[in-house]
N, CA, C and O atoms as a Tinker XYZ file with bonds, in Angstrom:
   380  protein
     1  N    -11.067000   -4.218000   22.212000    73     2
     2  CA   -10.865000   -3.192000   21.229000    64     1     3
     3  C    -10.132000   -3.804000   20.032000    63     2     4     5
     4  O     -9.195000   -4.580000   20.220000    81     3
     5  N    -10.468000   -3.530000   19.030000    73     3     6
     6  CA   -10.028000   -4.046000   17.535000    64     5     7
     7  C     -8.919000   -2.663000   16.690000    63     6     8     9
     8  O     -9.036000   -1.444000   16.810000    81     7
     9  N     -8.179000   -3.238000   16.091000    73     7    10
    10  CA    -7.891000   -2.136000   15.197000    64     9    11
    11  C     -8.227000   -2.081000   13.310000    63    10    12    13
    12  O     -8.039000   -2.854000   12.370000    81    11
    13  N     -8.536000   -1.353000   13.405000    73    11    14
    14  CA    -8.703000   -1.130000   11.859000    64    13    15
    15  C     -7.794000    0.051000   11.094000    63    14    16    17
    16  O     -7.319000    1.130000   11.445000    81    15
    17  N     -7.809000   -0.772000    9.799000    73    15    18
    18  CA    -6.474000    0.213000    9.152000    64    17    19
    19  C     -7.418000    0.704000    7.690000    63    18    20    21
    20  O     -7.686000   -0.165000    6.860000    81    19
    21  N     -7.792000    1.888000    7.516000    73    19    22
    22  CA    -7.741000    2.512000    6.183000    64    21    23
    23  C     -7.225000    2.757000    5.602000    63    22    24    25
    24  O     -6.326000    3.456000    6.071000    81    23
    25  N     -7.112000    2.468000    3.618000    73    23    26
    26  CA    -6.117000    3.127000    2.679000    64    25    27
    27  C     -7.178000    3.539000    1.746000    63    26    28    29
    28  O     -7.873000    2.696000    1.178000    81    27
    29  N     -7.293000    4.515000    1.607000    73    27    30
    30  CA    -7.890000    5.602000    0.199000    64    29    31
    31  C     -7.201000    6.039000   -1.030000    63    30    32    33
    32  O     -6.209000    6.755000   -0.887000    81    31
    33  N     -7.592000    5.706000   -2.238000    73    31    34
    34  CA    -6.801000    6.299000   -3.024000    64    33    35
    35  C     -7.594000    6.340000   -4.484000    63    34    36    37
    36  O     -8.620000    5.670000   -4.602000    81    35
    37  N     -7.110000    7.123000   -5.575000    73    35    38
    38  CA    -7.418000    6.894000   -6.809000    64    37    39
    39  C     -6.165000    6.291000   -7.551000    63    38    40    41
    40  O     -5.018000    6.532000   -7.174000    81    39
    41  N     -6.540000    5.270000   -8.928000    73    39    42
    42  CA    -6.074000    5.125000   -9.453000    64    41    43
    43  C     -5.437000    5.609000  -10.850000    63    42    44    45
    44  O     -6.216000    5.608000  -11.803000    81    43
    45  N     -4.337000    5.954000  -11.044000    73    43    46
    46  CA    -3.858000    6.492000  -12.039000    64    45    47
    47  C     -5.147000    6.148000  -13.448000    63    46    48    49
    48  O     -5.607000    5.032000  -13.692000    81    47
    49  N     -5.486000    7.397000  -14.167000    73    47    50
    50  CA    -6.444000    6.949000  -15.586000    64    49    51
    51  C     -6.255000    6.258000  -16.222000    63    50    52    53
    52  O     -5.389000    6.593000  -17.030000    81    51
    53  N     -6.869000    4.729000  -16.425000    73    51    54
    54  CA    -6.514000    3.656000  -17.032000    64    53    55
    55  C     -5.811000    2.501000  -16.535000    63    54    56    57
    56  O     -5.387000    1.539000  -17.176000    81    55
    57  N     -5.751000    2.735000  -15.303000    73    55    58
    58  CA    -4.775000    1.626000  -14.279000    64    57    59
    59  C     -5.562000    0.655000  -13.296000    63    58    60    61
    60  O     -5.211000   -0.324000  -12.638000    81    59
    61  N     -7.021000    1.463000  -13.499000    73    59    62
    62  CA    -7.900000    1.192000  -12.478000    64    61    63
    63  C     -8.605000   -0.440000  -12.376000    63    62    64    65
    64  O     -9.399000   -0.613000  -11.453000    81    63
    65  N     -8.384000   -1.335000  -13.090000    73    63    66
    66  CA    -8.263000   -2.431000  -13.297000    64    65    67
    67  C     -7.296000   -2.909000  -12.349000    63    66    68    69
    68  O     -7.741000   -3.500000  -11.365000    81    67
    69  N     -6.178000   -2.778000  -12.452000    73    67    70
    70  CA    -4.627000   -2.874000  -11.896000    64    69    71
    71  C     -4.342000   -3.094000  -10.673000    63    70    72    73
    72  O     -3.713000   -3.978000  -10.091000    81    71
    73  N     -5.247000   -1.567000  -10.154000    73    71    74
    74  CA    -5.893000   -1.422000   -8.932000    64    73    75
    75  C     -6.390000   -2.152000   -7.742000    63    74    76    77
    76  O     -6.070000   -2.119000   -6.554000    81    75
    77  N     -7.336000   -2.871000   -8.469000    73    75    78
    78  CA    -8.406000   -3.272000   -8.343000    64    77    79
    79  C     -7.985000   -4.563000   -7.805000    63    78    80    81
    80  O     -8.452000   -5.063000   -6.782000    81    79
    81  N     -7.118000   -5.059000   -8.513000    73    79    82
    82  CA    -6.665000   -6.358000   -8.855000    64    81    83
    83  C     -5.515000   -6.608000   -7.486000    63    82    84    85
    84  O     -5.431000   -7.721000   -6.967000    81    83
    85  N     -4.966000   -5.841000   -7.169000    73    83    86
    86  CA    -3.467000   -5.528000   -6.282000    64    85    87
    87  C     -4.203000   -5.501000   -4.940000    63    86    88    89
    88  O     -4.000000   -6.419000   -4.144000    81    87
    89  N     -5.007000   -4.550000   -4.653000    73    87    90
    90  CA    -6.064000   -4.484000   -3.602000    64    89    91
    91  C     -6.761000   -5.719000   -3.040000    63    90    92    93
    92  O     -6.942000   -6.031000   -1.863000    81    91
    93  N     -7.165000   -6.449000   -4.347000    73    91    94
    94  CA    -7.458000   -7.683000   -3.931000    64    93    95
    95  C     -6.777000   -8.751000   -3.343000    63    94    96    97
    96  O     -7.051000   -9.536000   -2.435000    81    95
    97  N     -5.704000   -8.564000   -4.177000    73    95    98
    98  CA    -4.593000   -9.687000   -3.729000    64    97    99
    99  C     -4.306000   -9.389000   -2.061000    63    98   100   101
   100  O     -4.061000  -10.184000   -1.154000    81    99
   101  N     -4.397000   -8.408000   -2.058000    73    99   102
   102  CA    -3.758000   -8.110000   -0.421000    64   101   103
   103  C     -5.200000   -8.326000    0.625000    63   102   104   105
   104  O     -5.175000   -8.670000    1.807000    81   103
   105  N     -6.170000   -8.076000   -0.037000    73   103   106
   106  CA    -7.162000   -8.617000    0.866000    64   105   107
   107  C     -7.168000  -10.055000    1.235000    63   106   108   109
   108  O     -7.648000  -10.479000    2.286000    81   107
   109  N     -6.536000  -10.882000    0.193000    73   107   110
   110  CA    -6.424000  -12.855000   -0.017000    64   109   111
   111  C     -5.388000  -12.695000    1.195000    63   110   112   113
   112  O     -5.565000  -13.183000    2.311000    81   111
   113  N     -4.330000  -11.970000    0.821000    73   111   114
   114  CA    -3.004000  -12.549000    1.761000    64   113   115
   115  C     -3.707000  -12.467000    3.312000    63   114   116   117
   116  O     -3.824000  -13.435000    4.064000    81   115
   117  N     -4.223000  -10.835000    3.656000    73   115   118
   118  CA    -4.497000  -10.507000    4.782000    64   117   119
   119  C     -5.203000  -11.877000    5.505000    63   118   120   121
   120  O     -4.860000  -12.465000    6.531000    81   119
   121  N     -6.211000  -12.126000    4.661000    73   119   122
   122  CA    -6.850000  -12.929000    5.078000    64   121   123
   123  C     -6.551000  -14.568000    5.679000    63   122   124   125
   124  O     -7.308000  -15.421000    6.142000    81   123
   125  N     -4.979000  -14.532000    5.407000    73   123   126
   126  CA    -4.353000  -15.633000    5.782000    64   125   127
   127  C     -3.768000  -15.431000    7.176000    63   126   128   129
   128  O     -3.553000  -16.196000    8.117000    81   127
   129  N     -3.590000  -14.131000    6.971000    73   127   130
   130  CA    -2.932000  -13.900000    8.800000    64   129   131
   131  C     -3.265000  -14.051000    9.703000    63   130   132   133
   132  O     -4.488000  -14.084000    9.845000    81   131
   133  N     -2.322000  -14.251000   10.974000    73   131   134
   134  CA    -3.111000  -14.410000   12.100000    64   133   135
   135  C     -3.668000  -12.836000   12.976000    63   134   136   137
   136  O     -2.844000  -11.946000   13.186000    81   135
   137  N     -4.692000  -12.734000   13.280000    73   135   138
   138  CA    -5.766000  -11.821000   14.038000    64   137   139
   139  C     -6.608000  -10.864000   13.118000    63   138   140   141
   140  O     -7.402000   -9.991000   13.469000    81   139
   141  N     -6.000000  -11.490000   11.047000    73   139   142
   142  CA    -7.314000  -10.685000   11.075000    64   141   143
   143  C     -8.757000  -11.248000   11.105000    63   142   144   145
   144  O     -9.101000  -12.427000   11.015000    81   143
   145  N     -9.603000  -10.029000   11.266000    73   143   146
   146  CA   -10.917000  -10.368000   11.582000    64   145   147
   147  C    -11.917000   -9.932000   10.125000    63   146   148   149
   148  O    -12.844000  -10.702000    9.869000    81   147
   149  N    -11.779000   -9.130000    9.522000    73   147   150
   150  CA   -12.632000   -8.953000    8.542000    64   149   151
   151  C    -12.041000   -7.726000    7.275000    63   150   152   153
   152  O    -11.262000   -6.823000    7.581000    81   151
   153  N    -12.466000   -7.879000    6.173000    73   151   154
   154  CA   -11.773000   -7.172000    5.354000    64   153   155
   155  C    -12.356000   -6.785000    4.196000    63   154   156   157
   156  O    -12.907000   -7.679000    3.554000    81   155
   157  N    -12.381000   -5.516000    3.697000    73   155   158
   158  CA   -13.269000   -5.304000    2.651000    64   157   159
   159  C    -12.575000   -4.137000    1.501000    63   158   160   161
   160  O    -11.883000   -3.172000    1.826000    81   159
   161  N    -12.963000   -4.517000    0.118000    73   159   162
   162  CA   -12.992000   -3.720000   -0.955000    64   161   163
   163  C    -13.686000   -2.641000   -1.203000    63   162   164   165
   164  O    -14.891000   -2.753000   -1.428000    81   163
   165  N    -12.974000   -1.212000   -1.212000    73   163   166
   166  CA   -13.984000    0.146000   -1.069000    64   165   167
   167  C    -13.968000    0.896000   -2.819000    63   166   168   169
   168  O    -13.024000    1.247000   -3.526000    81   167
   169  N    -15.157000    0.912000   -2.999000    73   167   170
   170  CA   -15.802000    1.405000   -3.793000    64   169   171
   171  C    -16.447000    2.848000   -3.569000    63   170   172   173
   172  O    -17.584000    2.848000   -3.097000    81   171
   173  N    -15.759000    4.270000   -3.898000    73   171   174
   174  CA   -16.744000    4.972000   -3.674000    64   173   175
   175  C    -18.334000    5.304000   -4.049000    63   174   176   177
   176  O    -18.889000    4.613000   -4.903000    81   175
   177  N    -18.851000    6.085000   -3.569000    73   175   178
   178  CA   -20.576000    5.393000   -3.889000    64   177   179
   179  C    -20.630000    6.937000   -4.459000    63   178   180   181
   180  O    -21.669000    7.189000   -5.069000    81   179
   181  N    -19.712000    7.969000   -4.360000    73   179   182
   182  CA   -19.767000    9.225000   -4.663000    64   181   183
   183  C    -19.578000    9.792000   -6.291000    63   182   184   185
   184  O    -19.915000   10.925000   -6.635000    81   183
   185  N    -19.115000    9.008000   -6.994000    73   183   186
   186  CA   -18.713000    9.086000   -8.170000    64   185   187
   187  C    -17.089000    9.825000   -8.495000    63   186   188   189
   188  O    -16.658000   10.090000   -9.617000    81   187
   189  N    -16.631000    9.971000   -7.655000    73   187   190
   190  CA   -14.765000   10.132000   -6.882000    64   189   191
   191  C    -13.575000    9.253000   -7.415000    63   190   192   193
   192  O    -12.392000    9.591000   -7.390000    81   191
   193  N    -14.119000    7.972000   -7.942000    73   191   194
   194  CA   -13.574000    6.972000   -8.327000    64   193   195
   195  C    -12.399000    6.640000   -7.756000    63   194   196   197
   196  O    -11.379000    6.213000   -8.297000    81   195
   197  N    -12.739000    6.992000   -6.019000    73   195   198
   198  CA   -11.899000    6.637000   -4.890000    64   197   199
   199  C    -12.112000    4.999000   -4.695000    63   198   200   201
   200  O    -13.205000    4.434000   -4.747000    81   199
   201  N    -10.956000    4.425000   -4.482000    73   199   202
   202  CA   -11.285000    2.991000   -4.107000    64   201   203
   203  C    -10.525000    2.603000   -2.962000    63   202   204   205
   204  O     -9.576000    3.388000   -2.951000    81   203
   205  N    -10.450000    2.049000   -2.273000    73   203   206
   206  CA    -9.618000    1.422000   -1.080000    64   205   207
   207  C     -9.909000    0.093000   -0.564000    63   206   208   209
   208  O    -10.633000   -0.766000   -1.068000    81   207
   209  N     -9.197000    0.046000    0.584000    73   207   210
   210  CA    -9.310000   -1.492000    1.608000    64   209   211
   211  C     -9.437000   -0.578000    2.900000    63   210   212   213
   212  O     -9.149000    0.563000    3.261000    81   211
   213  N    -10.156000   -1.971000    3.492000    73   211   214
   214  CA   -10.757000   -1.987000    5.243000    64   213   215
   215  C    -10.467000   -2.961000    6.017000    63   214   216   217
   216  O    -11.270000   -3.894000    6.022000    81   215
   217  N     -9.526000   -3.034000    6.701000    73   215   218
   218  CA    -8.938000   -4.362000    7.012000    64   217   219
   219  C     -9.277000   -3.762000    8.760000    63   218   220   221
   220  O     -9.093000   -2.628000    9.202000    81   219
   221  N     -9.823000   -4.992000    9.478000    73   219   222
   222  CA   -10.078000   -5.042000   11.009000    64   221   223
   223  C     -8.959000   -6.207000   11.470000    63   222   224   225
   224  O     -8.753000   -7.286000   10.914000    81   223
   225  N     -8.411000   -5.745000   12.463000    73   223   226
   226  CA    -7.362000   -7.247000   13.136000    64   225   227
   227  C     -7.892000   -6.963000   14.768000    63   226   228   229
   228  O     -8.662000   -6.136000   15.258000    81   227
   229  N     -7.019000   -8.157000   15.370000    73   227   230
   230  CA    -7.336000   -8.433000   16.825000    64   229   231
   231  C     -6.263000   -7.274000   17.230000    63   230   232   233
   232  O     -6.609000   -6.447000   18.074000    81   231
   233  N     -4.907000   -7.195000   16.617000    73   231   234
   234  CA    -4.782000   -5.953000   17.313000    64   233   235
   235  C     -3.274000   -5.201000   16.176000    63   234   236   237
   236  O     -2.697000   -5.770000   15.249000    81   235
   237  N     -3.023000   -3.746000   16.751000    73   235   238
   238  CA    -2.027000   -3.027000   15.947000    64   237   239
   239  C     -0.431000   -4.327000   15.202000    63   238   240   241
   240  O      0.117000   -4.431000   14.104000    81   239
   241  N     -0.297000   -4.908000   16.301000    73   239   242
   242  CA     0.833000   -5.852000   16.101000    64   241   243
   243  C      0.767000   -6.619000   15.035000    63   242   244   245
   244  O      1.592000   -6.731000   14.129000    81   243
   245  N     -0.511000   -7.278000   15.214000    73   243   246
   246  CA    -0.851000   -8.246000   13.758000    64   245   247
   247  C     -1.016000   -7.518000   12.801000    63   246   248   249
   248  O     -0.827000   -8.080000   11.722000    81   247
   249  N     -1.350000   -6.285000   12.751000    73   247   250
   250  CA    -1.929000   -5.442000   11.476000    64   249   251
   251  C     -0.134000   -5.095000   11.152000    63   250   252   253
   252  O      0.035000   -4.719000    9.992000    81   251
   253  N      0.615000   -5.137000   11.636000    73   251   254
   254  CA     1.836000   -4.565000   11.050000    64   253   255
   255  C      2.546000   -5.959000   10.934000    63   254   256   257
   256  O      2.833000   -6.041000    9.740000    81   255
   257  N      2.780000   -6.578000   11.280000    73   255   258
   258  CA     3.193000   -8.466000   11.086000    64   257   259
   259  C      2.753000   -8.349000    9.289000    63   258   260   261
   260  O      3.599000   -8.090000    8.434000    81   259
   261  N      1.267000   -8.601000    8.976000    73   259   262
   262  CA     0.978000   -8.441000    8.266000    64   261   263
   263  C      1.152000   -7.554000    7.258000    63   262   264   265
   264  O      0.847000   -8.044000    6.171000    81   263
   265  N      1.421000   -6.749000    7.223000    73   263   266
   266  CA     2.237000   -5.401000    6.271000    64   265   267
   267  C      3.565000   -5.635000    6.345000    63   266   268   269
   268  O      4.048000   -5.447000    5.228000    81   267
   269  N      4.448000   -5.981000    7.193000    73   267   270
   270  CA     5.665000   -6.283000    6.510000    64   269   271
   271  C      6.043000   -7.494000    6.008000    63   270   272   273
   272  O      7.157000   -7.673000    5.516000    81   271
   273  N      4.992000   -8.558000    6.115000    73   271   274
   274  CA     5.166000   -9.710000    4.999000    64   273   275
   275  C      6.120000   -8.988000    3.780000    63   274   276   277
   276  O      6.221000   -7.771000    3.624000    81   275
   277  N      6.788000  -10.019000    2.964000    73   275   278
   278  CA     7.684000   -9.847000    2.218000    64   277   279
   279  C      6.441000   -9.031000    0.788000    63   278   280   281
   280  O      6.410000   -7.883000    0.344000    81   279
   281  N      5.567000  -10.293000    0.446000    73   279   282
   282  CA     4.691000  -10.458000   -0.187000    64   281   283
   283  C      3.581000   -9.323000   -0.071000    63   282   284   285
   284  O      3.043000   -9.006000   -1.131000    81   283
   285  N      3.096000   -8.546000    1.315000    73   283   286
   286  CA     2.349000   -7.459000    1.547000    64   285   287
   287  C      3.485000   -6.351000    1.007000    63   286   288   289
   288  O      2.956000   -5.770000    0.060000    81   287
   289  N      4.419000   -5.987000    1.161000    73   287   290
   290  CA     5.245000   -4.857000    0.876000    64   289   291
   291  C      5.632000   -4.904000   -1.107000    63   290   292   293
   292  O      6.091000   -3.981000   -1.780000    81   291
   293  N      5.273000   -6.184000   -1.534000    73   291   294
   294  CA     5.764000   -6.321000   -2.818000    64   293   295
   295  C      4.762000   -5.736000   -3.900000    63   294   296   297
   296  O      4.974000   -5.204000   -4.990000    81   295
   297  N      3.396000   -6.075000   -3.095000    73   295   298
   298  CA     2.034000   -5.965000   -3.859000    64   297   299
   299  C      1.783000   -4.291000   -3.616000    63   298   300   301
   300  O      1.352000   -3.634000   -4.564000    81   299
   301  N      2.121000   -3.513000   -2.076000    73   299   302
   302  CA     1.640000   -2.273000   -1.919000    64   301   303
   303  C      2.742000   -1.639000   -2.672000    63   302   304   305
   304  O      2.272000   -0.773000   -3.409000    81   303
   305  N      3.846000   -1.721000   -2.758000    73   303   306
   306  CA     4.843000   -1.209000   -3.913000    64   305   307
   307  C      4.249000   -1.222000   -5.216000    63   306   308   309
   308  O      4.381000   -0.372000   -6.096000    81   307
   309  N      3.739000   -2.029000   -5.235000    73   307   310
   310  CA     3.289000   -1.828000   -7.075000    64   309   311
   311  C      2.279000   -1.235000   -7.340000    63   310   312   313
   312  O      1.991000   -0.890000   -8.486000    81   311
   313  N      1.299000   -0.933000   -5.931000    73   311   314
   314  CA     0.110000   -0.490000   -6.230000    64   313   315
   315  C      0.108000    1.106000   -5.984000    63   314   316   317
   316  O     -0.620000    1.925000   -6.543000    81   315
   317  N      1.381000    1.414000   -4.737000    73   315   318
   318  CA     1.447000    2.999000   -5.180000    64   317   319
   319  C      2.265000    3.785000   -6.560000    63   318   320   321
   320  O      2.434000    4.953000   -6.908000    81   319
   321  N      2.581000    2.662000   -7.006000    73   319   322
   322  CA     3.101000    3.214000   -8.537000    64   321   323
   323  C      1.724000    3.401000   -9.396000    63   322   324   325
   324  O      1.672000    4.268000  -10.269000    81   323
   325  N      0.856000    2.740000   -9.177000    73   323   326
   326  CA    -0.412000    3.018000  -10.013000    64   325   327
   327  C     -1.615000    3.680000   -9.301000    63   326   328   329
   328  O     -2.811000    3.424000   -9.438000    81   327
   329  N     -1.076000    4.493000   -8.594000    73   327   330
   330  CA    -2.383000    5.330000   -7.620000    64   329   331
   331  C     -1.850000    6.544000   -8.176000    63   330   332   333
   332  O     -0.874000    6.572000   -8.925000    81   331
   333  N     -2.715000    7.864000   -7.677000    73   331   334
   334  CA    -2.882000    9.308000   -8.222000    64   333   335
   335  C     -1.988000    9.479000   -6.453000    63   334   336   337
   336  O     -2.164000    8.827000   -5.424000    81   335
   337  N     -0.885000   10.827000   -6.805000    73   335   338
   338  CA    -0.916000   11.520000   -5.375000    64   337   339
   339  C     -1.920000   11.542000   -4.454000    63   338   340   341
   340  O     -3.104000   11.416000   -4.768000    81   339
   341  N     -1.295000   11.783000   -2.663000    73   339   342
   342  CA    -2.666000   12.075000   -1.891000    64   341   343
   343  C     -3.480000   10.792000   -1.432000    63   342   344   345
   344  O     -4.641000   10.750000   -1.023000    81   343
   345  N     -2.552000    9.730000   -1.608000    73   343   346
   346  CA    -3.935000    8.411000   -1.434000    64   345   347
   347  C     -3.358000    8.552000    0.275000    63   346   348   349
   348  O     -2.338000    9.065000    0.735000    81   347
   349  N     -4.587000    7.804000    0.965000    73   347   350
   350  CA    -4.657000    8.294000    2.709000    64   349   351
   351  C     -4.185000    7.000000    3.011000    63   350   352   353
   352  O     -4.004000    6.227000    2.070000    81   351
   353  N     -3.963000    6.647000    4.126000    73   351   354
   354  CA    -3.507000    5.495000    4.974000    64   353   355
   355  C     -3.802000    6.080000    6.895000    63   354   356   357
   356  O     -3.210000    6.778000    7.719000    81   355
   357  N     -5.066000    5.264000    6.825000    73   355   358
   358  CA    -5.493000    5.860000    8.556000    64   357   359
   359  C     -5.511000    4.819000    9.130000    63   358   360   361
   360  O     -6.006000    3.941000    8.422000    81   359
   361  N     -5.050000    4.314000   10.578000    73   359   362
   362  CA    -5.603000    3.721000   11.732000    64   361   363
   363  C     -6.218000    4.130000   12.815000    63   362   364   365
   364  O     -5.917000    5.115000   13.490000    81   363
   365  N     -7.167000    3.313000   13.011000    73   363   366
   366  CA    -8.125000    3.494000   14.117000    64   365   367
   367  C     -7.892000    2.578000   15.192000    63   366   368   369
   368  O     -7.499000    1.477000   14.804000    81   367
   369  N     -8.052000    2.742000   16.731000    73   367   370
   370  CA    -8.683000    1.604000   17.208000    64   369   371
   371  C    -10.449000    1.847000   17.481000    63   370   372   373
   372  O    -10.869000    2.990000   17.661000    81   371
   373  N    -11.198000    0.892000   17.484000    73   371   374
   374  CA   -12.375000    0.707000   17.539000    64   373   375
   375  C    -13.169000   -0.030000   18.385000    63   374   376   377
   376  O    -13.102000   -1.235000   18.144000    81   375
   377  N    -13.929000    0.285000   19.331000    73   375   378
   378  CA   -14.600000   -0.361000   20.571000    64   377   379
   379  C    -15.884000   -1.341000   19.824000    63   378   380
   380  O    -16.638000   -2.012000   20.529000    81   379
């Protein structure tokens, strides 16, 4: 069983660059850690101009190792200053 972590959100009007950019960075770091497995940039396809990350790890432990990096907490700080209220943050585990 794998876990996966969802974050949903919009970006403040005009920030969405910013966004974009912060999201990414944390997809690079993730990608350095140990157990994750795969990771992706969300684009809504709805016209919502919802965007997020999809991050899969080997398990809950590494997915939070990884979030309290100094460097993961520095980048998601800056990025909920430039999101709209209401952005989601879900975990799953997944068979």
């Amino acid at each position: 069983m794998v876990y996966v972590r969802l974050s949903l959100m919009r970006a403040i009007p005009g920030r969405e660059g910013e966004v974009e950019r912060l999201n990414h960075q944390l997809l690079e770091l993730y990608r350095t850690c140990p157990g994750f497995l795969a990771g992706y940039y969300l684009k809504a396809a709805d016209g919502s101009q919802e965007v997020g990350r999809l991050t899969i790890w080997e398990s809950h432990q590494q997915a939070d190792s990884a979030a309290n990096l100094d460097y993961s907490l520095a980048l998601r700080s800056q990025l909920h200053l430039l999101v709209q209220p209401g952005h989601v943050d879900r975990s799953f585990f997944a068979e």
